[in-house]
Each structure stands twice: as C-alpha cells, then as structure tokens.
N, C-alpha and C positions, 0 to 999 in steps of 0.2 A: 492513627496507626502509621508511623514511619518505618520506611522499610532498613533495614539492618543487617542485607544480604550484601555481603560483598561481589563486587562483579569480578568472574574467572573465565578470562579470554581461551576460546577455545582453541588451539593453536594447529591443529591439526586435523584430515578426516579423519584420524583414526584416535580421536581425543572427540571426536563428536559422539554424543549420548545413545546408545544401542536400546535405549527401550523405544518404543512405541506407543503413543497415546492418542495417532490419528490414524488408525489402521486400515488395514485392507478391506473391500466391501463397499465403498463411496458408488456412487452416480455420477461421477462428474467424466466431461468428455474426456476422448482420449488426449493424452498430451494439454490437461489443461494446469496453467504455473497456477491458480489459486488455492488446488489441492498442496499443492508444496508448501507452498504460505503455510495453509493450516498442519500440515507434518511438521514442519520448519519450526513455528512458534512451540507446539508443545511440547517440543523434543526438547526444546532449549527453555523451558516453565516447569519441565515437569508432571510427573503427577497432582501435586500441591496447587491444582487448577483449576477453576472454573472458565469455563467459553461461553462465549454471550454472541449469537451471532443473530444476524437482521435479514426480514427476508432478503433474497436473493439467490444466487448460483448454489451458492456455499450450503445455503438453507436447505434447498428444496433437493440437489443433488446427494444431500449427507444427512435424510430426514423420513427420508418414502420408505413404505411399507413396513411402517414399523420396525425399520431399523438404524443403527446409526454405526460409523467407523468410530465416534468420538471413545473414545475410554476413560476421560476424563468428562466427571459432570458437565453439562452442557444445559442452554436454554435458548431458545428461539425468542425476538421479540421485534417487535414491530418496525416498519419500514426508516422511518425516522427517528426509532427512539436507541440507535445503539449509545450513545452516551448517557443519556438515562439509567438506560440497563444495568450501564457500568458502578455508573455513581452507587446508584438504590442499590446493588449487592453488594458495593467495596461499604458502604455507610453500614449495610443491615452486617454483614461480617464483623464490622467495627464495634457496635451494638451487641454482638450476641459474644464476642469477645470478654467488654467490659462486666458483661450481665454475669460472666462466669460460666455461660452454658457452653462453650467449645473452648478448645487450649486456644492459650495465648500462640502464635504462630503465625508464618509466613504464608500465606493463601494469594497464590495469584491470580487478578482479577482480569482479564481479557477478551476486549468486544472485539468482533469483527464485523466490516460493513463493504458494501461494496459502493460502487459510485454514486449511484442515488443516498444511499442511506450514509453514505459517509461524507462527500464532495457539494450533494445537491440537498435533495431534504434532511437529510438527518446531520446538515452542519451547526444551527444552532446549537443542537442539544450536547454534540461533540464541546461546542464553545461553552458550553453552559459545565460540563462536568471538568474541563481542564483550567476551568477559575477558583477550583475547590483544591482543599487538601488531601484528599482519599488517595489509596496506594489503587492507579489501577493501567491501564494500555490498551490503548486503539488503535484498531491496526485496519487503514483503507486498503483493501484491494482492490486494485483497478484495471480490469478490463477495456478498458475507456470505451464501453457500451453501457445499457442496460441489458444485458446478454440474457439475462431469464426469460424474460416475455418478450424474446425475437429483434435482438440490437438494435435499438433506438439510440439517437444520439443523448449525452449527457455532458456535463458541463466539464466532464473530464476526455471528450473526443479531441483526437487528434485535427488541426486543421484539414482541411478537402477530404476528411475522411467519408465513407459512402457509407450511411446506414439507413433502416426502414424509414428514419424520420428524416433525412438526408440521401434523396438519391441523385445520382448523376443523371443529366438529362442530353439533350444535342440544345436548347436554348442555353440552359446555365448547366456549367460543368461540374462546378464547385458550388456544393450547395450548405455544407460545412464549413461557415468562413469564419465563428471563433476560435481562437489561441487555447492549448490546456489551461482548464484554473491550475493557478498555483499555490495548490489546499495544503501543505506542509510549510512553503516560503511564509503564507498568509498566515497562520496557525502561530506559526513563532515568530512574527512582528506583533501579533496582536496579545501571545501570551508570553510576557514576558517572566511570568511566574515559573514557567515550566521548565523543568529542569532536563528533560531530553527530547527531543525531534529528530526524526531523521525519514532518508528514504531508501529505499531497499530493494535488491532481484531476487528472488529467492535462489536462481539457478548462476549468478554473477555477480563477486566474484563470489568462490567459495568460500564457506562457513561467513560470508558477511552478514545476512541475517539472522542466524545463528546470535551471533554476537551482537547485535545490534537487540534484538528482542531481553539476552541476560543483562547488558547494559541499561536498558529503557526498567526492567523490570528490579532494580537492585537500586535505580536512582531516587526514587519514593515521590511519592505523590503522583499524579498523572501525566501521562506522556502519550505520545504518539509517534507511530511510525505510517507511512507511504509507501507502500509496493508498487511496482509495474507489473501485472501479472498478465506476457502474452496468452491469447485465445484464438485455438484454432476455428472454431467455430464463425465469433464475428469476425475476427480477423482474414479469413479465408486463406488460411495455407496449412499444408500438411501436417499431422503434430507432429512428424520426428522433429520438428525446424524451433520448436517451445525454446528449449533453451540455446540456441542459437541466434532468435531473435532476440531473449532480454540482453545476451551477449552484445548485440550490434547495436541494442538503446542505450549500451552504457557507451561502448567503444565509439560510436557516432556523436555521441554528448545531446542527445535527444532529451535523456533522461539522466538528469546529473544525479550522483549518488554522497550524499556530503549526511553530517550529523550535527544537530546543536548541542551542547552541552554545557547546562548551567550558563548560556547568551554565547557560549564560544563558538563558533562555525570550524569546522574541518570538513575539506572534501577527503572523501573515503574512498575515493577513486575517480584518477585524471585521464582523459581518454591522449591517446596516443596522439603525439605530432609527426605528422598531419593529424588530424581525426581521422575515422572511417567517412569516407563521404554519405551523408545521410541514405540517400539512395539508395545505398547496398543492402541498408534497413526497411525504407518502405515498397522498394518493388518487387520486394518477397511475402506481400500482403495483397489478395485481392481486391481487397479494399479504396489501393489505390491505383485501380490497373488501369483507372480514366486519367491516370496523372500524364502529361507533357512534358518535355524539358524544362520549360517554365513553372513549372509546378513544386517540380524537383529542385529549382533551384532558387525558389521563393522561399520554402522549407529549407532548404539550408543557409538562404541570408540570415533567416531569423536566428537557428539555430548559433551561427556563430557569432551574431550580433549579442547573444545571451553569453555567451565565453569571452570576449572580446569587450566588451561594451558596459556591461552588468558590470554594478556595486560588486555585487556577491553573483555569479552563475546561479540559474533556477533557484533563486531567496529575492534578490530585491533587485525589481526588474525598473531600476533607474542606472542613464547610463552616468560612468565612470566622469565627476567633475559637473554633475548635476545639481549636486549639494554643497550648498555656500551658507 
C-alpha cells in the first residue's frame, strides 16, 4: 500500500490543524517537549491514526490509571520492538485491506520510541522495518537520558553530561566521554531506500514538525524523523526554559535540523553567523554545572568542527576533502 496523500505545507499558526488527538489529562512533567512531539505529530496525522508507542516516558506518563490523552487508537509494545510494532500493524493493515474487511484507505501508521528503544536497543528492529515497503514513521524522541527509571546515560547523552550512570566526581570530572550517536545521519547512509529522514524541535522553529511528520507521512513507505526533546527533570532546569532551550540547540548548531528527501539533503534551518556560543545552551542545564572553561570550549570545538569540517553537518561526520 503506497501512499497517495499529497503533502500541504502548513504555512501558518493559524492554518495549523485545531483538532486535538493528544489531549489534556497526560502525566508527563511539567514543561516536558516530548508531550509536544506527541500533540505535534497527531495534529498533523490526524485522526486516520494509529500510535505505537514503546515503553518509556511517553508510555508510562500517557498510560496510568486507566487512562490515556490518546484519542487516536493507540498500543504499548515492548522496549525494543517499536519497529516491529510498526511493520506488524502497517503489513496486518495491508492484509486486512486486500481481504476486503476495512475500506481501501489512508491509515497512518506511527511508532514512537524514546532513546533506549529507538537509538539503543530497539535500533535493529527500526533497521529491520525501514528495509521494507510498508507505509509507516518513526519518530525518536530524545531526552538524551533514560529518564523513566531515574536518567541513566544512553547512547544519545550529550558529552560531559552528568547522569545516575555518569556522575561527576573530584577524581574524574567528566565521566560521560562519548559523542551523541548520530541515529538519523546513520539511518539514511545505511537506508538508502528511504524516501524521507529528517530531524526536528517540536517548539523551533515553528510549525517545522508539523510539516516535517505531513511530509514523512505522504512520502510512502517508511520514514523517520529525530526529535530533540528538552527535559526538565534530567536536564535540571526550570520548565518555563523547554522551549527556549530547543531554541539555543538549534540556534548554537548543537542540533542541526536538515531533512533527506528521496537521497537529497536540505538544511531546514541554519544557525546564525556567529552562531549562539554553545555555552548559552549548556549552562542553563544542571547537568553541566561541573563544566569549566575548558569544557565549554571542548563542546564548542567539536560543535564547529561539525559546521565547518563535516561533508554534510550532523549526516556524515568526515571532514571536507577526506574523500578521494
């Protein structure tokens, strides 16, 4: 089943979709961006949706006591299996299609997963569902914790970040000394079948997610999208500061925001010259309240080494004249 939705760019807030399908009622903390995600995407899916979401925040926050904000069907499934989940509903959809038991129709298929289940264990199964032809979209949210069960480091931590599984000590400061994976860059060198990739703030710039999930979802076959979703909680700062910080991830170039499309790359947004000096981004975060001068400016070699240096910024992290 190819999809035969045309994509209609939303041009305005006030051309953005007025219903509600991820409503009022959630658990999730205050000022957390990953409930945005989820409002974000089914505003712009629709009704005409299923949600496949893996434990996590998202899960456990939009699941307790027997209730849910979802208004759109929904299904919990296992830590690593949100690309499964995907596949097995967009195939058995497919199936029940051809059988003649439901109308022929547009049913949008949409996992969500958070960094363990989208970055860390549950990447095969992601790699495994975007080698197929099924109309469907996965969407990582990334707190770059394990935030459910008390932020533990994961393969999507920020360097020198400080978590339960990474603390700062007076021996060693920095006890977080990998790089973010680059689970979107990696994602579309390795699928080159995939007709859309991209990565996304829900809160910056405006309606870009929006548009980015009708895009992903109108292009057929499977796709994925990469969120940065700040968290006050692991993060350690205030929530009014949510959308203020994915503002300085993009504006700092921390967190490039670009889209593939059918192999073509466009950045979707270029951070200002100068940039924001990363800084203004990380020491509005607890998280790095052990950082130094040197710290801060270790994180921002890299960073511009990736703007500067990079084939492609945050996609293919060889520098410029490496390839002969």
């Amino acid at each position: 089943m190819t999809s035969e939705i045309t994509f209609e760019k939303i041009k305005g807030i006030h051309n953005a979709p007025r219903e509600e399908f991820y409503s009022s009622g959630h658990r999730t903390c205050e000022g957390c961006e990953s409930a945005m995600v989820m409002r974000m995407f089914s505003k712009a899916s629709g009704p005409r949706t299923i949600a496949l979401g893996t434990t996590g925040c998202m899960y456990v926050a939009n699941t307790a006591y027997m209730t849910t904000p979802w208004v759109v069907p929904w299904m919990h499934t296992q830590l690593g299996a949100g690309g499964s989940a995907a596949l097995g509903t967009s195939a058995g959809l497919r199936a029940l299609m051809k059988k003649g038991k439901i109308a022929k129709e547009k049913i949008n298929t949409i996992a969500f997963c958070g960094d363990l289940g989208g970055a860390d264990m549950g990447l095969s199964a992601i790699s495994s569902a975007l080698q197929m032809d099924y109309d469907l979209l996965i969407i990582l949210y990334d707190n770059e914790s394990a935030a459910n069960t008390d932020i533990q480091a994961t393969g999507m931590t920020t360097w020198g970040a400080q978590t339960t599984f990474t603390p700062t000590g007076t021996v060693k400061k920095i006890m977080q000394t990998r790089w973010k994976k680059n689970v979107a860059g990696m994602l579309a060198a390795g699928h080159p079948n995939v007709k859309y990739i991209a990565t996304a703030i829900a809160s910056f710039p405006p309606l870009d997610l929006l548009n980015k999930v009708r895009k992903a979802l109108a292009a057929g076959g499977p796709t994925f999208i990469h969120t940065l979703d700040p968290c006050p909680k692991g993060w350690d700062y205030h929530p009014r500061y949510s959308d203020k910080l994915g503002e300085l991830a993009a504006r700092s170039g921390i967190f490039p925001l670009y889209e593939i499309e059918n192999g073509v790359v466009k950045m979707t947004y270029r951070p200002p010259q100068p940039k924001v000096p990363v800084k203004e981004y990380l020491e509005k975060q607890g998280r790095f309240a052990h950082f130094g001068a040197e710290d801060f400016a270790y994180v921002q070699s890299q960073v511009d080494v990736m703007w500067n240096e990079w084939e492609i910024p945050g996609i293919i992290p060889m520098k410029s004249g490496a390839l002969r």
